[in-house]
N, C-alpha and C positions, 0 to 999 in steps of 0.2 A: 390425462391429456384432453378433458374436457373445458368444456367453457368457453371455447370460441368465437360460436355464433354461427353468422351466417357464414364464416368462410370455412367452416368443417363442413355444414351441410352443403355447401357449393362441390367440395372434394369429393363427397359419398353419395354420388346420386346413383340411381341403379344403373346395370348396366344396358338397360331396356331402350333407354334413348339413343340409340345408334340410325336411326331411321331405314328406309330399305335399303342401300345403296352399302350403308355398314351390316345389314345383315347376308347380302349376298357376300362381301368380300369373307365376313367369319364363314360362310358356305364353301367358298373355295380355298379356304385356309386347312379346313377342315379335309377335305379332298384332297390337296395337296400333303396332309401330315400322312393320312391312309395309303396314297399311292407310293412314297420313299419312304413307307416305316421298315423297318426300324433306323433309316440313316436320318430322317429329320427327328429324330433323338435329340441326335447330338446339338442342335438349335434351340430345339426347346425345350430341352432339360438347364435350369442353370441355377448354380449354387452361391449363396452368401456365406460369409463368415459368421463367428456368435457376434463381431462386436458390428455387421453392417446390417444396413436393412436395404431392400429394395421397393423404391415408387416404379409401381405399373402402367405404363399406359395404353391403351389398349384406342386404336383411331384415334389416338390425339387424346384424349380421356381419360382422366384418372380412375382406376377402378377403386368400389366398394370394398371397407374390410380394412383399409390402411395401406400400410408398407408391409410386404413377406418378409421372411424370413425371422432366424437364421434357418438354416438349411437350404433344401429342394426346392423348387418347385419349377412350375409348367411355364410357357409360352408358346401362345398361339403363331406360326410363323404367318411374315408379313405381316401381319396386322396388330402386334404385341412387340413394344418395346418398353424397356427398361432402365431408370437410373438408380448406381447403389450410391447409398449415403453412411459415411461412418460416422458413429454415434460416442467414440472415444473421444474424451477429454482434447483440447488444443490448444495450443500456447500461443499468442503474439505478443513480438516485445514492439512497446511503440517506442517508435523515434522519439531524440529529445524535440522537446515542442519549446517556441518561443513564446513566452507568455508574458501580458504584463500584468499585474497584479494591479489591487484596489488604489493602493497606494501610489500609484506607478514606479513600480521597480522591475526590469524586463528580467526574468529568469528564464533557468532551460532547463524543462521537466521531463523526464521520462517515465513508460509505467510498464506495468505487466499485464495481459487480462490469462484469465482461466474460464474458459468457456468449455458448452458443448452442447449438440443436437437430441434435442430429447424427444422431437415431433419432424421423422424425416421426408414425410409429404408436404407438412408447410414452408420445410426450410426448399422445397423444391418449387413448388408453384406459388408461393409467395415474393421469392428474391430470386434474382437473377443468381447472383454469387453467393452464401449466406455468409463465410469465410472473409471472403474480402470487403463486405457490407461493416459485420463489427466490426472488422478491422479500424477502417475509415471512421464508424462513430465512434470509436472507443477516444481516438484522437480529438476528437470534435468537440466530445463530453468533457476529456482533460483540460482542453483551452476556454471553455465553458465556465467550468466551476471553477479553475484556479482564479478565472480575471476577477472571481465574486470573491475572493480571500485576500486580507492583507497578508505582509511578508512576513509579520511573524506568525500568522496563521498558517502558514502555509510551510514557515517550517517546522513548528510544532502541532499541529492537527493533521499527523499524513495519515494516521486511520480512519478519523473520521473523515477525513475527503474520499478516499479508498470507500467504506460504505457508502456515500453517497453518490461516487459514481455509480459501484456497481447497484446500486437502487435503482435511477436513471436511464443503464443501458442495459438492467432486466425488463423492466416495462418496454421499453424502445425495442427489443428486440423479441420478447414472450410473441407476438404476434408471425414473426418469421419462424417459432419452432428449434431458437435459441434460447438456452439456460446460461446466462453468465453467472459462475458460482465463484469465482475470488478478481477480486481488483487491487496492485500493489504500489502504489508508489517508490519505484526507482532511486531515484539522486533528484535533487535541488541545486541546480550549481548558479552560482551567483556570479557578476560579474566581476574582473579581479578589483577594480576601484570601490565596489562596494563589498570586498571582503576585505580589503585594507582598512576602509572606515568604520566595517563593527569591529576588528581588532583593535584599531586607536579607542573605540569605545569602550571594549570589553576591559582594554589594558588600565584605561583611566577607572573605570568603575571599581576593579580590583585596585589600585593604589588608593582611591577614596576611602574604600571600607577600613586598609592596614591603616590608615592614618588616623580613624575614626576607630578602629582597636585599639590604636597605641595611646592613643588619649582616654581610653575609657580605663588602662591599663595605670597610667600614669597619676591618676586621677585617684582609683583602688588604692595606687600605693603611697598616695599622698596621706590617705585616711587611716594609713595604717600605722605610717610613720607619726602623724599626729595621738593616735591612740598609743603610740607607744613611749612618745614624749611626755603624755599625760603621767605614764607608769611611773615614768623615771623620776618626774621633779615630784610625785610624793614620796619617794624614798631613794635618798643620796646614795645608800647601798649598791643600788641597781646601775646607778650610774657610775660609780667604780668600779662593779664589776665588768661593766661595758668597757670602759675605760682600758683595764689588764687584757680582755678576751682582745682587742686591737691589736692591743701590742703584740700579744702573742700570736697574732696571724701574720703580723708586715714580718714578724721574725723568724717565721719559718720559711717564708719566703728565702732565694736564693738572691740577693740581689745587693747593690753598694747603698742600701739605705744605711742612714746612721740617725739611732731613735735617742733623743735624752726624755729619759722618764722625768717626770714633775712630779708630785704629792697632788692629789686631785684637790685639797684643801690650800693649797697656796693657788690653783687656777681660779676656785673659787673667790678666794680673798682678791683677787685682782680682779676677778667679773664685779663684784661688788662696786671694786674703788671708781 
């Protein structure tokens, strides 16, 4: 939790600076714990959870050391008060946002953040709310970087948008004493007339391609029937045997054909004449 600068050491200053006025009141704070002990116990004994921590402030003042806990510890009555902060994982889901893209196409995006307090003094004297602060950027950042994305970017780049927010609103927020650890992009919903016209797109591009198969097909089978016509006019063989194998498939057919076989030599003789 280092590296902050000047606003950690603004947090940890001793607690010497209270001038006289704070040192008489810790005097009669102190007088006051001694004359109802053991009942100002129960005041200033106070306990955290493992997953909270407690910021001290003692006259208005953050005290040295950090945030306690977990467990025990002390408070000076009157003059020691305390806020706890929990440091567990927290989820918001953002609204769908209206956005318009580079392109100008207005979409509605929604997201997920996964955050959490890893510095619970700065999330305290830093931001007012820290909770409700990401909240508000996390939205901010969304309509931010999507307006930098075309639509097909933006429907197929959702990870790397997701990284780059949560890039964005770690920096934006490391300074409040927040760790945003996952950013997820949601739904993409489009508007209904412009889901109709990439269908009419999508539908035409797929009929393009089959028409442009069927002709590469067509095309194949041309080349084959041509090599196989090659076969046949060098040996008349091939060609009578083609000839019977016909016949013998229209004939096992079930059907009112009616075949007159020819002599493939008098077809020939009349191809000639």
């Amino acid at each position: 939790m280092d590296g902050y600068g000047s606003g950690k050491d603004e947090r940890n200053e001793p607690d010497g600076g209270f001038g006289c006025c704070g040192y008489v009141l810790m005097f009669f704070s102190i007088v006051i714990l001694i004359l109802f002990f053991p009942f100002s116990l129960i005041c200033s004994l106070k306990v955290v959870q493992e997953y909270e921590r407690a910021v001290i402030f003692r006259l208005g003042r953050v005290l040295s050391g950090g945030a306690k806990g977990p467990g025990l510890f002390f408070l000076f009555p009157c003059v020691d008060t305390f806020k706890s902060v929990d440091l567990r994982t927290f989820s918001y889901d953002i609204p769908p946002q209206e956005i318009l893209t580079k392109d100008s196409v207005t979409v509605a995006v929604d997201a997920v953040i996964y955050a959490r307090i890893f510095d619970a003094t700065m999330s305290i004297i830093k931001v007012e709310n820290a909770h409700a602060s990401t909240k508000l950027l996390t939205a901010t950042t969304l309509r931010n970087i999507m307006g930098t994305k075309n639509l097909s970017e933006v429907l197929s780049d959702r990870e790397q948008i997701a990284r780059a927010m949560q890039t964005t609103l770690d920096d934006a927020t490391d300074p409040w004493g927040v760790k945003v650890e996952r950013v997820e992009v949601k739904d993409v919903r489009l508007p209904v007339q412009m889901q109709r016209a990439m269908a009419a797109e999508a539908e035409a591009a797929r009929e393009a391609r089959a028409k442009v198969i069927a002709a590469e097909g067509e095309m194949k089978a041309s080349r084959s029937l041509k090599e196989a016509a090659d076969v046949m006019a060098e040996s008349p063989t091939a060609l009578q045997l083609r000839y019977l194998q016909t016949l013998n498939s229209i004939a096992a057919e079930k059907n009112s054909t009616i075949i007159f076989p020819l002599p493939i030599d008098m077809i020939g003789a009349a191809l000639r004449r």
